[in-house]
Structure formats: C-alpha cells, structure tokens
C-alpha positions in Angstrom: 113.4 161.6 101.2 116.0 160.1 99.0 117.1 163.4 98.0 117.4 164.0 101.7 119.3 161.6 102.5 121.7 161.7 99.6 122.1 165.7 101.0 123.4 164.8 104.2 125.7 162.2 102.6 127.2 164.6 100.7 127.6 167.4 103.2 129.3 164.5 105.9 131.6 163.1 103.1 132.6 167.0 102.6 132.6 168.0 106.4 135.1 164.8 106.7 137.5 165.3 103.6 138.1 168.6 105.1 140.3 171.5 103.8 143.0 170.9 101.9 144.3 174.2 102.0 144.2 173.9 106.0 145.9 170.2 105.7 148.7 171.6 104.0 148.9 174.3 106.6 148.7 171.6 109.7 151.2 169.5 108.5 154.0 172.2 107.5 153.5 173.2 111.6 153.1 169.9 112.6 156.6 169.1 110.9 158.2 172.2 112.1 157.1 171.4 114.9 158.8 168.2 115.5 162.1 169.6 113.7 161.6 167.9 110.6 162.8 171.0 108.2 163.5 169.1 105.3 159.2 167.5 105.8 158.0 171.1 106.4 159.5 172.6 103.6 157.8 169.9 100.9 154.8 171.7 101.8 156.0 175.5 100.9 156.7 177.3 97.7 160.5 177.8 99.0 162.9 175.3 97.5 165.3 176.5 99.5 163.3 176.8 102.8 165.3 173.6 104.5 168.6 175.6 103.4 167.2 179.1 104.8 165.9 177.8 108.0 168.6 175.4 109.1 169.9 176.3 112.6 173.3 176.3 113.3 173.9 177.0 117.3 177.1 178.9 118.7 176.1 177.3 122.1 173.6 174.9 124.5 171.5 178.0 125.0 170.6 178.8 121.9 170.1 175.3 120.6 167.4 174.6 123.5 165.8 178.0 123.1 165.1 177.1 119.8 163.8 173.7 120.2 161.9 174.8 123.0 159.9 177.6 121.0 159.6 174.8 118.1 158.2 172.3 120.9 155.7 174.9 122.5 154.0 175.9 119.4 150.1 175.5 119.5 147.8 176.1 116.9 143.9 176.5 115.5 143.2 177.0 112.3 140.2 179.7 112.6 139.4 180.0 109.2 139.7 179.2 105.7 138.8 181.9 103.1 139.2 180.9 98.7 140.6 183.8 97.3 140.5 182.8 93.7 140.9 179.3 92.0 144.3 178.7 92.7 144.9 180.6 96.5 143.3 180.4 99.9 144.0 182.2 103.0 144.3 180.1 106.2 144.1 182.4 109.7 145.8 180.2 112.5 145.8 181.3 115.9 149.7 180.8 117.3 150.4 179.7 121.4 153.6 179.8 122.0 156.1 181.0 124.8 155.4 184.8 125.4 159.2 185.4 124.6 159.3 189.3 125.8 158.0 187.8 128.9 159.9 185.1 129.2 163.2 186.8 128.6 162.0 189.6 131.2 161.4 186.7 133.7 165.3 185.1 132.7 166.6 188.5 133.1 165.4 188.1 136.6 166.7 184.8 137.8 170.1 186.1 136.2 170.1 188.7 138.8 168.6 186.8 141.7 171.2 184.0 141.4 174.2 186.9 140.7 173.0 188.6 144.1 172.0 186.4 146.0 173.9 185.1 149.2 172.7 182.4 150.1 172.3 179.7 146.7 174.9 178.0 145.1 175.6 180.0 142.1 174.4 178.5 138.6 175.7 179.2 134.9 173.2 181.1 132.4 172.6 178.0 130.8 171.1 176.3 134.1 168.8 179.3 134.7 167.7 179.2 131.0 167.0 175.5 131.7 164.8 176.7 134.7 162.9 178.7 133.1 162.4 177.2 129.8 160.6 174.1 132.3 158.9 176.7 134.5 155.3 175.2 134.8 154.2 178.9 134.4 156.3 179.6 131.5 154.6 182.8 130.0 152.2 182.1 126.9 151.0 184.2 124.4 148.6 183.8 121.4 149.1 185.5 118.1 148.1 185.4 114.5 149.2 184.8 111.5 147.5 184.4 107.5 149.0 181.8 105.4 148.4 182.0 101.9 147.9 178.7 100.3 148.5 178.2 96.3 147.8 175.4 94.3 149.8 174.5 91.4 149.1 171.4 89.3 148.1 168.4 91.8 149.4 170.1 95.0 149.2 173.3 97.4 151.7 174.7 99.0 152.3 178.0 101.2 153.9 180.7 100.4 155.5 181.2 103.0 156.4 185.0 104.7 158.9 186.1 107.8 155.8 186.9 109.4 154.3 183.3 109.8 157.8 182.0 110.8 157.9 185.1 113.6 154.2 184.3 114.9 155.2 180.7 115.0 158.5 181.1 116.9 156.9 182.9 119.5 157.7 186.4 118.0 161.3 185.9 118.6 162.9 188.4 116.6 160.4 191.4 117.4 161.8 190.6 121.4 165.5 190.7 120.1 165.5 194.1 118.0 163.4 195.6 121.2 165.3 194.5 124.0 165.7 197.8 124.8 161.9 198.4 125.9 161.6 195.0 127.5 160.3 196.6 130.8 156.6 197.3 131.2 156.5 201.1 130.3 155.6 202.1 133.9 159.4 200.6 135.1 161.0 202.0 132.3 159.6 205.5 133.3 160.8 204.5 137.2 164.8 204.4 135.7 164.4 206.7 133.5 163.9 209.7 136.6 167.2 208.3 138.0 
C-alpha cells in the first residue's frame, strides 16, 4: 500500500513539475507575444536574436500589422519528444491570422471603398484598421517543431525561420506569393480574359 501510495506521489509531483523543455518553449511565445524581444530571446541559442528581430516600421501600417500578428498568436504544445540527453523536440500547434486570407479580404475593402459612390472615402490605413478588428478576422492553425538544447543549467531553442514564419501567421510565404493570392478557380476566371 505504501509503495502505492508513494507511486502516485511521485507520478503527481512529475505530472506537476512539467516539461521543461516545453516551459522554455511557452515562455519564449509568451514573451514574443507580448513584444518583449529582448525576454524572448534569453530563452534561444541566438545572442543576437533581439538585434535580428527588432522591427523598425516605415509607416502606421506596418507597425500595427505586426503587433497585431504578435497579439493574435495562439498556441498548444502537442507534444514533447527527448531526442538525446541534451535536445528535445517540442510540436506546437500555431493560431494566428490567416494572413493570405486576410490580405485577400484587405484587398477587397481597398476596392470597395475606391469604387464605391456612396461612403466617405477612407485612407489604407483605416481599412487596415477595419480589418485587422474584424470579429471574423480569418484564422489559421499551423505547425511548427522547436528543438530544445540544454547546455549546462539551462535549455534554450534553437531557433529556425520556420518557427518565427508559423508564429507570425506565415507572413513571408503570403508576401513572396502575392501573386497567387486568388483561390485557383478566380485566378483561372482572369486568366481567359
């Protein structure tokens, strides 16, 4: 009975200490998250990763498209796999604004608000407001591996393009495809034009 016991205290004291592999994850996304660079980048093998990542904005749109995509980001760590003594990979499934969407849906206002007859005419920046605080602002879920290595006393991730691009909504992917933004049966539409 004692040995019993002593079992399940052992497995609820390990259940509750959790992973530390998928702490170090949470709380590099946590602190992107919330814009904290300098925070998230204690907990990856970049030293420079506050330097590399720093956002300098040319405008207001740019400035709250990125914060927005930073704010939206959801997460679940789905697993947690050891590799060897010193690396773990952590699989995290990404929410966050469905940016190939989103920009086909801001490509739309634009041309609603230029043709229209009727509304007062808005800048770019207002529409990109809208539709950044659309209730139904497009989501999509993606995923992304994280390996985790531990050095000395600490882990910390080592950290690839990929995870930033899964995190930030797949961002870049939507800008170096602009081009096929259209669902493939309305590209096929303009293209018999």
């Amino acid at each position: 009975m004692k040995k019993i016991l002593l079992g399940m205290l052992f497995f609820i004291f390990l259940t509750s200490c959790g992973n530390s592999s998928e702490k170090t994850v949470s709380k590099f996304i946590d602190n992107l998250k919330a814009g904290k660079t300098s925070e998230a980048g204690k907990y990856t093998t970049d030293e420079n990763f506050e330097k590399n990542f720093k956002q300098t904005y040319d405008n207001q749109s740019q400035e709250l498209l990125f914060k927005s995509l930073l704010k939206n980001i959801n997460y679940k760590i789905v697993k947690s796999e050891k590799q060897s003594e010193d690396t773990s990979i952590v699989t995290v499934e990404v929410e966050n604004i469905d940016t190939k969407k989103f920009f086909l849906q801001f490509f739309k206002n634009i041309s609603s608000n230029t043709f229209s007859k009727t509304s007062p005419k808005k800048t770019s920046e207002e529409i990109l407001k809208e539709t950044l605080e659309d209730k139904d602002l497009p989501k999509a879920k993606n995923t992304t591996k994280f390996m985790v290595k531990k050095s000395s006393d600490t882990e910390k991730i080592a950290l690839t393009g990929e995870n930033l691009e899964v995190l930030l909504g797949k961002i870049n992917t939507t800008f170096s495809n602009l081009d096929t933004i259209l669902p493939k049966d309305e590209n096929s539409e303009s293209d018999n034009d």
